[in-house]
matplotlib code that plots the C-alpha trace (Angstrom):
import matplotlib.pyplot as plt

x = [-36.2, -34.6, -35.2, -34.4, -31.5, -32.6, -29.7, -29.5, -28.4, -25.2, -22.1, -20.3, -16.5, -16.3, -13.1, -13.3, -15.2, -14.5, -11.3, -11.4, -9.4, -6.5, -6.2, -4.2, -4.6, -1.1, -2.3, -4.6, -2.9, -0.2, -3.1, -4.5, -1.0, -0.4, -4.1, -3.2, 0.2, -1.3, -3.4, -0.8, 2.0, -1.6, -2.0, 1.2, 1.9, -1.3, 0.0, 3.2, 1.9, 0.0, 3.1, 4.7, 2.0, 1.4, 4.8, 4.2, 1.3, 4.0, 6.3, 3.5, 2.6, 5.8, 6.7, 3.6, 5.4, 9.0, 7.8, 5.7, 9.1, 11.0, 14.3, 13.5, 15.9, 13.6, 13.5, 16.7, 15.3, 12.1, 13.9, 16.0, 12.6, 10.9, 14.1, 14.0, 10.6, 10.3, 13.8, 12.3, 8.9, 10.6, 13.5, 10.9, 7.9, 9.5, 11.2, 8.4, 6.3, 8.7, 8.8, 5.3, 4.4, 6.7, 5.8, 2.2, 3.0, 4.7, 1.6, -0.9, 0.6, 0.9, 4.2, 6.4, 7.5, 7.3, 9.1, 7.2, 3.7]
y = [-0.5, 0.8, 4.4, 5.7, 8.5, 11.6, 12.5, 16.2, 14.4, 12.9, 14.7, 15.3, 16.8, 19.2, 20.8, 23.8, 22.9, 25.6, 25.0, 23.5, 24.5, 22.6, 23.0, 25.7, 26.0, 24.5, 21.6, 20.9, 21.3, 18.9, 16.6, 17.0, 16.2, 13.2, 12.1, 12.6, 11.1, 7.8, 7.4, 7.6, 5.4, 3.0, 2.9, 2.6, -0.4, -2.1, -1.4, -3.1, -6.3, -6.6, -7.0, -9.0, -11.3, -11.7, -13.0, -16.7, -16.1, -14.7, -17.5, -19.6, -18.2, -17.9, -21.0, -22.3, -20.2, -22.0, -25.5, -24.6, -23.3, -26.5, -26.9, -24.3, -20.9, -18.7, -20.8, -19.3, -15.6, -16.2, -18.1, -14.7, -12.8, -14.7, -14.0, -10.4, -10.4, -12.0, -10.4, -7.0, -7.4, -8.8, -5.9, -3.5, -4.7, -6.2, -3.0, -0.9, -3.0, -2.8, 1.2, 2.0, -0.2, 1.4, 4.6, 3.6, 2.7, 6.1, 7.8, 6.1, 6.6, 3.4, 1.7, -1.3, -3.5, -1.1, 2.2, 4.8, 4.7]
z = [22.0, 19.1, 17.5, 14.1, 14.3, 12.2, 9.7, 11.7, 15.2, 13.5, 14.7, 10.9, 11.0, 8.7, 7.4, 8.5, 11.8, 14.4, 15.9, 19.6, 22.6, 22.3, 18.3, 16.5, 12.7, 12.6, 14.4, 11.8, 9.2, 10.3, 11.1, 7.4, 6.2, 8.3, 6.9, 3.5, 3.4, 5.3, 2.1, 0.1, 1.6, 1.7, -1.9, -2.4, -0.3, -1.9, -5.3, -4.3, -2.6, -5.7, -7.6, -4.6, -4.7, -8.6, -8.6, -8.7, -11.3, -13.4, -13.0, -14.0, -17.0, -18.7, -17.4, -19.4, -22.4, -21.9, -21.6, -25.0, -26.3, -25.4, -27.4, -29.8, -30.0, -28.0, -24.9, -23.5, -23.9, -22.2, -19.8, -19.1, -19.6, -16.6, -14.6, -15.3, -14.8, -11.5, -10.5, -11.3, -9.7, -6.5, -5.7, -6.4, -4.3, -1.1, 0.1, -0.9, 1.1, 3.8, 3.7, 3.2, 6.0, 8.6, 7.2, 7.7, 11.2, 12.0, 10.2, 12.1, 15.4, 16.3, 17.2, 16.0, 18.9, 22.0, 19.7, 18.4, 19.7]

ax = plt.figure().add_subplot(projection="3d")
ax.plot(x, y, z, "-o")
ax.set_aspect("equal")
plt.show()
C-alpha cells in the first residue's frame, strides 16, 4: 500500500544546483531576487495589517482612559492622543497594505483582475 520514502530519494533544490537548459546564471539570480523581495514586501504587509487591524483595540483602550479621565483637564489631550494615535496608525498601514499587496502580486506572478499574470 504505502512505502516509507528514504530521505536520499527526495529531490532537494539546492542553491547552487547545476544550472538547467533553459537557465542562465542571470536567470537565477533575477529569480533569487524576485524570491527575496516577495519575503520582504510579505513581512512588511503583515507588519502593517497588524497595525491596521490593532486599530479598534487602540480606540478601546484609550477610550477606557478618557471615560476614566471624565471632566478632568487631561481628557482633551488624550482625546487628541487617541486621534493621533488612530490617525497615525491608519495613514500609515492602509496604503502600505495596499502597495505591498500589489507588489506581492507582481512578485508572485500572479495577476490582479486579468493584468499582469
Amino acid at each position: 500500500m504505502y512505502r516509507a520514502v528514504q530521505t536520499s530519494q527526495i529531490p532537494i533544490k539546492k542553491k547552487n544546483a547545476p544550472l538547467t537548459s533553459r537557465q542562465t546564471p542571470d536567470t537565477r539570480r533575477a529569480i533569487e531576487t524576485v524570491a527575496e523581495l516577495r519575503l520582504i514586501l510579505l513581512i512588511i504587509h503583515i507588519v502593517a495589517v497588524g497595525l491596521w487591524i490593532g486599530q479598534p483595540g487602540v480606540t478601546f483602550a484609550q477610550g477606557r482612559l478618557i471615560q476614566g479621565a471624565a471632566g478632568q483637564p487631561q481628557e482633551l489631550t488624550l482625546m487628541s492622543a487617541q486621534l493621533a494615535a488612530v490617525g497615525f496608525m491608519g495613514g500609515l498601514a492602509g496604503p502600505v497594505v495596499l502597495l505591498t499587496g500589489l507588489g506581492l502580486i507582481w512578485a508572485g506572478g500572479d495577476g490582479l483582475l486579468g493584468i499582469g499574470g
